[in-house]
N, CA, C and O atoms as a DFTB+ gen file, in Angstrom:
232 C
 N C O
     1  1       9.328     -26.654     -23.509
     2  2       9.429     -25.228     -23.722
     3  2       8.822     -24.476     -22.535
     4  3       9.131     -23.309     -22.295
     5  1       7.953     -25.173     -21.800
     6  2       6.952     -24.282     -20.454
     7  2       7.647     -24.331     -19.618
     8  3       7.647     -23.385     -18.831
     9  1       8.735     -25.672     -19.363
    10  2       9.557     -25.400     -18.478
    11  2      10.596     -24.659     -18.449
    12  3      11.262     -24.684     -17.415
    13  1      11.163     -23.523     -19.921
    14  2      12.261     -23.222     -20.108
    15  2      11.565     -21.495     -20.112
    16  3      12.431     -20.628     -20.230
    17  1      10.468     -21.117     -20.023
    18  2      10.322     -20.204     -20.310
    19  2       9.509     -19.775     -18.771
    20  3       9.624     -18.607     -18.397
    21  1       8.825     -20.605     -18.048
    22  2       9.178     -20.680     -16.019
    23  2      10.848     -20.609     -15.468
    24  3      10.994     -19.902     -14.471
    25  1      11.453     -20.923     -15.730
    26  2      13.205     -20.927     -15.664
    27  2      13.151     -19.593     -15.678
    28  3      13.263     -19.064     -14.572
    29  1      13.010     -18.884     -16.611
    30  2      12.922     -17.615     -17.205
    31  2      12.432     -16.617     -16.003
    32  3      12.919     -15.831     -15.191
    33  1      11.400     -17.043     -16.325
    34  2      10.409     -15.981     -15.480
    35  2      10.806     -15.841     -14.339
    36  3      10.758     -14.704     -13.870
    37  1      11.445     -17.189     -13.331
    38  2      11.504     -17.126     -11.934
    39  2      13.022     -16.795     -11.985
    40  3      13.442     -16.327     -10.927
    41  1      13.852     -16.921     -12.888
    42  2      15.142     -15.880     -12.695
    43  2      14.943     -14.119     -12.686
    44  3      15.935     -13.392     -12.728
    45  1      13.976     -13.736     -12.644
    46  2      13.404     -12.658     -13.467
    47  2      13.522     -12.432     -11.987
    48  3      14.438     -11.778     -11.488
    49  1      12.431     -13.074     -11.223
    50  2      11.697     -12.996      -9.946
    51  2      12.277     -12.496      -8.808
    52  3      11.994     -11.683      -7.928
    53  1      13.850     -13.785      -9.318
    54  2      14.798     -13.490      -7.933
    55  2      15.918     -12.286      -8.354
    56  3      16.845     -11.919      -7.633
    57  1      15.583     -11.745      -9.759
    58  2      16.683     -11.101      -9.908
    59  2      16.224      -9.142      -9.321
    60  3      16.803      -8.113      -8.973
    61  1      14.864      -9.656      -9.547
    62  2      14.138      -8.000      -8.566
    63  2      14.541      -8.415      -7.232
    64  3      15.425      -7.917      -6.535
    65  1      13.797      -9.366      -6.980
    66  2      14.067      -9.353      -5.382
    67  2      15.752      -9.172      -5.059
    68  3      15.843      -8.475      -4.048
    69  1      16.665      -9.432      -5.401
    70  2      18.041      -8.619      -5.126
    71  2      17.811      -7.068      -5.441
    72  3      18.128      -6.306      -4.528
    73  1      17.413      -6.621      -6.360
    74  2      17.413      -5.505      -7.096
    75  2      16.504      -4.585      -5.636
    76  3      16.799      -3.410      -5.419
    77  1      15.651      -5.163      -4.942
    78  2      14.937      -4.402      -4.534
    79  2      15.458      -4.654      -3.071
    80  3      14.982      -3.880      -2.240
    81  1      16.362      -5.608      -2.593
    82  2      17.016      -5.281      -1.365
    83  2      18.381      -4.368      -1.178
    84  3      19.033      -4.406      -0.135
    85  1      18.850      -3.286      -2.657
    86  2      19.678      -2.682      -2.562
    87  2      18.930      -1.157      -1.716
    88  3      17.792      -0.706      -1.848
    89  1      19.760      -0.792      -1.093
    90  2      19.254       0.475      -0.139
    91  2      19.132       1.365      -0.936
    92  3      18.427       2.338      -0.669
    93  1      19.820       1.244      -2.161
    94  2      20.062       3.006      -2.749
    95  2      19.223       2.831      -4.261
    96  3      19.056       1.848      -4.982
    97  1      18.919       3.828      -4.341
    98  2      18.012       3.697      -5.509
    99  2      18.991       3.234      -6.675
   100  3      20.193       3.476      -6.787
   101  1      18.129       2.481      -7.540
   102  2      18.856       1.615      -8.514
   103  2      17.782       1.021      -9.850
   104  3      16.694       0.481      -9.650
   105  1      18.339       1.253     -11.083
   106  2      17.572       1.484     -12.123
   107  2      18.707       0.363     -12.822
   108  3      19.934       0.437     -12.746
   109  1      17.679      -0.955     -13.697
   110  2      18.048      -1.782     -14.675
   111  2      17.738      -1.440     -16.045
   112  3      16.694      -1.754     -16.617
   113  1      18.768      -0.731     -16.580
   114  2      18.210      -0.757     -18.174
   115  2      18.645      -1.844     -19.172
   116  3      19.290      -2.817     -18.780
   117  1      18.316      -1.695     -20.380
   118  2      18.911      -2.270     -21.496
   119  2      19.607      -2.019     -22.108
   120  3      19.962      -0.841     -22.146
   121  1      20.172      -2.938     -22.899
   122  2      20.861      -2.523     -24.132
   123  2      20.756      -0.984     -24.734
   124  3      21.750      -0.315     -25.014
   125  1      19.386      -0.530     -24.887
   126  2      19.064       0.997     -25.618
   127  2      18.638       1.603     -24.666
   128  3      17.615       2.286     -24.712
   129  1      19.435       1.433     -23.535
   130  2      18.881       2.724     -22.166
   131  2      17.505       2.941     -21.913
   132  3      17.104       4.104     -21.949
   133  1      16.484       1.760     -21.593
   134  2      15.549       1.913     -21.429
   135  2      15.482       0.999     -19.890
   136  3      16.058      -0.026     -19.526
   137  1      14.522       1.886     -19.239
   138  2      14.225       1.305     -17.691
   139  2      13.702      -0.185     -17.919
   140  3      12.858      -0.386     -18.792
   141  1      14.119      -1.064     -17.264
   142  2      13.491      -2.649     -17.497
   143  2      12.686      -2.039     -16.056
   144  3      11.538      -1.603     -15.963
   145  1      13.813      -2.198     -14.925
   146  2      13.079      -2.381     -13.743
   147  2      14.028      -1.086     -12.968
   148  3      14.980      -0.417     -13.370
   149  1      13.272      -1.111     -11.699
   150  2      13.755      -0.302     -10.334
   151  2      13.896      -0.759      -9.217
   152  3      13.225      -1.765      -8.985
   153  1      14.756      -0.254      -8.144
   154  2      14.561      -0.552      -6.730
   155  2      13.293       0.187      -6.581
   156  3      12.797       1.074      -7.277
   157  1      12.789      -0.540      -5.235
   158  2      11.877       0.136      -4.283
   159  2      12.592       1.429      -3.618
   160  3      11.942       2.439      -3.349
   161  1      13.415       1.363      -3.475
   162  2      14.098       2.822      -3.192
   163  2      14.269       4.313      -4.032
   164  3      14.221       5.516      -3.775
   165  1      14.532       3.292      -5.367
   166  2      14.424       4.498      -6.451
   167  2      12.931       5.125      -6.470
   168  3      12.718       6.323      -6.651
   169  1      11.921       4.147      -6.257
   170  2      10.656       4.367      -6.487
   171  2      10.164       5.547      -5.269
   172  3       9.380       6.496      -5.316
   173  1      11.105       4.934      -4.093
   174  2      10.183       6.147      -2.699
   175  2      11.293       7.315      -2.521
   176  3      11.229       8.146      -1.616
   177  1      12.647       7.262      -3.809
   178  2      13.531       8.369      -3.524
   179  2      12.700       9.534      -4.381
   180  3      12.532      10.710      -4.059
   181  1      12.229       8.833      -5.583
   182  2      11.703       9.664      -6.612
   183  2      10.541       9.617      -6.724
   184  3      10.050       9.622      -7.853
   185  1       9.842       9.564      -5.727
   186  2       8.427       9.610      -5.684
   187  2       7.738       9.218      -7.010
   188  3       6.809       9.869      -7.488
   189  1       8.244       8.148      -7.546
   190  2       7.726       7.733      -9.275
   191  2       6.675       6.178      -8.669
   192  3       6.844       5.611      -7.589
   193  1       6.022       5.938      -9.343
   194  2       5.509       4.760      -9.588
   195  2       6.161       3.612     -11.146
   196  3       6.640       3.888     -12.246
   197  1       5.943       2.765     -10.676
   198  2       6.415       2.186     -12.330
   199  2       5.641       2.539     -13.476
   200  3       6.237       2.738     -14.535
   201  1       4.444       2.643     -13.422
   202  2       3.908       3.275     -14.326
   203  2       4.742       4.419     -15.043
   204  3       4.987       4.455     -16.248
   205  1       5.010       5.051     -14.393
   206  2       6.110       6.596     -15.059
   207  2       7.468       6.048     -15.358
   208  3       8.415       6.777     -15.654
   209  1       7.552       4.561     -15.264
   210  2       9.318       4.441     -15.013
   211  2       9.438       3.642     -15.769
   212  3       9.944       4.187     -16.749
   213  1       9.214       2.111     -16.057
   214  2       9.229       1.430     -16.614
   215  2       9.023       1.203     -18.414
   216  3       7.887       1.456     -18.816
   217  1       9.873       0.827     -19.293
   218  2       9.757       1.405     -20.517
   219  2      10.265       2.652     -20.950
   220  3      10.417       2.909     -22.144
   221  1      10.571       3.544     -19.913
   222  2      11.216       5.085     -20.158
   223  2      12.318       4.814     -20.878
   224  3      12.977       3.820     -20.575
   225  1      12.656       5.518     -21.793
   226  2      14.073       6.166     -21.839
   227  2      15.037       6.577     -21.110
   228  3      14.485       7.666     -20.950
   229  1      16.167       6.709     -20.408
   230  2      16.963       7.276     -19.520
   231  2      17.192       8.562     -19.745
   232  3      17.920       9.201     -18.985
């Protein structure tokens, strides 16, 4: 199970690191329109930190 839930995590890992080599700001939600994650771009377009972003509502 530790190895299936590391699987997990490090798909997680590489799936920001794409997310955060897109140039243009870019927001991952869910299913119920909630921010999972952000680009680093969204973050220095919108002067937000994750703190303000993450968990939001859209």
């Amino acid at each position: 199970m530790e190895d299936f839930y590391r699987f997990l995590r490090n798909g997680r890992v590489r799936a920001q690191g794409i997310v955060d080599t897109v140039p243009d700001p870019m927001l991952v939600l869910d299913q119920n329109l909630l921010i999972e994650s952000a680009s680093r771009a969204f973050f220095a377009k919108f002067n937000l930190g994750p703190d303000k972003t993450i968990g939001q509502h859209l």
